[in-house]
C-alpha positions, 0 to 999 in steps of 0.5 A: 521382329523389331523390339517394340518394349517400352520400357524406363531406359529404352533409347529410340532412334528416328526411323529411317522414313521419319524426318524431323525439325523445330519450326517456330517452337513446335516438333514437326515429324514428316512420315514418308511411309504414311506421307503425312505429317504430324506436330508436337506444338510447342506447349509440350515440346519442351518436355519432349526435348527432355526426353532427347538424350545427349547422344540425339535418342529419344528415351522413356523416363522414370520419372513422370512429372512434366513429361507425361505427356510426352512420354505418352507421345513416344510411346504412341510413335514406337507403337506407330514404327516411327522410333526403332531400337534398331540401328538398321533401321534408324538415325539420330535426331538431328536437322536438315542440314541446309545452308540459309537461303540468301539469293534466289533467281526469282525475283532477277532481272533478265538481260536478255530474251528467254528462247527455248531450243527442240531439245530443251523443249523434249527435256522438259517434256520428259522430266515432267511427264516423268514427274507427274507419272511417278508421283500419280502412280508411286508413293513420295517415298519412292519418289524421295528414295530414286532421288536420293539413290541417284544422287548418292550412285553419281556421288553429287552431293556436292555444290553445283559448279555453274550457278550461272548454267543453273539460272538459265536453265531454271529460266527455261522451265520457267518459261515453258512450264505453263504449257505442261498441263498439270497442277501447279503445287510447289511438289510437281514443280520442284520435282519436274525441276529437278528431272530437267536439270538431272538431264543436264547433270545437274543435281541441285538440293530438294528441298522441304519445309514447314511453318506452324503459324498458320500451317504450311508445308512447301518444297523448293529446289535449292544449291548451296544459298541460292534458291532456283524456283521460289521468292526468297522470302517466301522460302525464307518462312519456312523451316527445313525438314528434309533436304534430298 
């Protein structure tokens, strides 16, 4: 059974379903388990970074002080299973790691007139109905943990090699998406995206974000600096929390 003491000392790794950033001042912790959010604003994040250690764990005190209350917040998330003791089971603090998006093919001129080919059109069809079945009748933590497990048995983590492939491609599901019958938030969106250009061995970043003032969560497709499906400066608001 995992160590829950919480005691002057103890060192508290991430869980591994807990995803973490600084957004305008403000903690914000993404819990895949419950598939919520939460927020430390930025009144008391300052103390809370006191109870980061150099080695990026979160520690109980001695002292009280000024971190009261946010040692009352790590107590609250060891009891609530988002920090662990247990190496297995968890990672350090630490950002997504996610170049600044500078380009995007929203927003490009188009030389020429989108055409969709028989098989493109089944390739949509399949990587959208999987999309809206997987995501109604799974949890995001599954969804996120088939993404990720794909990518890393393929060993793609790497760049995309034709950005240019990537664009038309993107282009084409653009141009096909109104006739999908499903809702029109950025994460089937951003999902679907990612099945289509799956199906061509293309394995681009999803990737999640927040901002805090007003609040907002959003997810993207995203390679390198490049962003495939959302206006730049849109993207450009928000912070990454999660990069699959």
């Amino acid at each position: 059974m995992e160590n829950s003491i919480q005691e002057p000392g103890h060192q508290y790794l991430l869980a591994n379903h807990i995803h973490a950033c600084s957004a305008n001042g403000d903690l914000v912790f993404l819990d895949l388990h419950a598939d919520e959010y939460s927020c430390v604003l930025r009144s008391q994040a300052g103390a809370f970074h006191q109870l980061l250690s150099a080695e990026r764990r979160f520690r109980i005190a001695n002292d009280c002080g000024v971190t009261c209350a946010a040692q009352e917040t790590i107590h609250n998330m060891v009891t609530a299973r988002m920090l662990t003791e247990d190496q297995s089971k968890g990672r350090i603090f630490k950002p997504a790691s996610i170049a600044h998006p500078i380009k995007s093919f929203v927003g490009q001129k188009k030389t020429q007139r989108i055409t969709t080919t028989l098989s493109e059109r089944w390739n949509f069809y399949i990587a959208s109905s999987t999309a809206l079945a997987r995501l109604r009748f799974t949890s995001l933590e599954s969804v996120v943990s088939a993404v990720r497990h794909r990518k890393r048995i393929l060993n793609c983590d790497n760049q995309v090699e034709n950005q240019d492939v990537c664009r038309a491609l993107t282009e084409k599901f653009m141009r096909l998406r109104p006739f999908f019958p499903s809702t029109g938030l950025c994460l089937f969106n951003s999902f679907a995206l990612t099945e289509f250009l799956a199906r061509y061995r293309i394995y681009p970043s999803w990737v999640f974000g927040v901002r805090t003032h007003p609040w907002s969560a959003h997810c993207w497709v995203q390679d390198d600096d490049t962003v495939f499906n959302d206006a730049l400066e849109h993207v450009q608001t928000f912070t990454p929390i999660m990069k699959i």
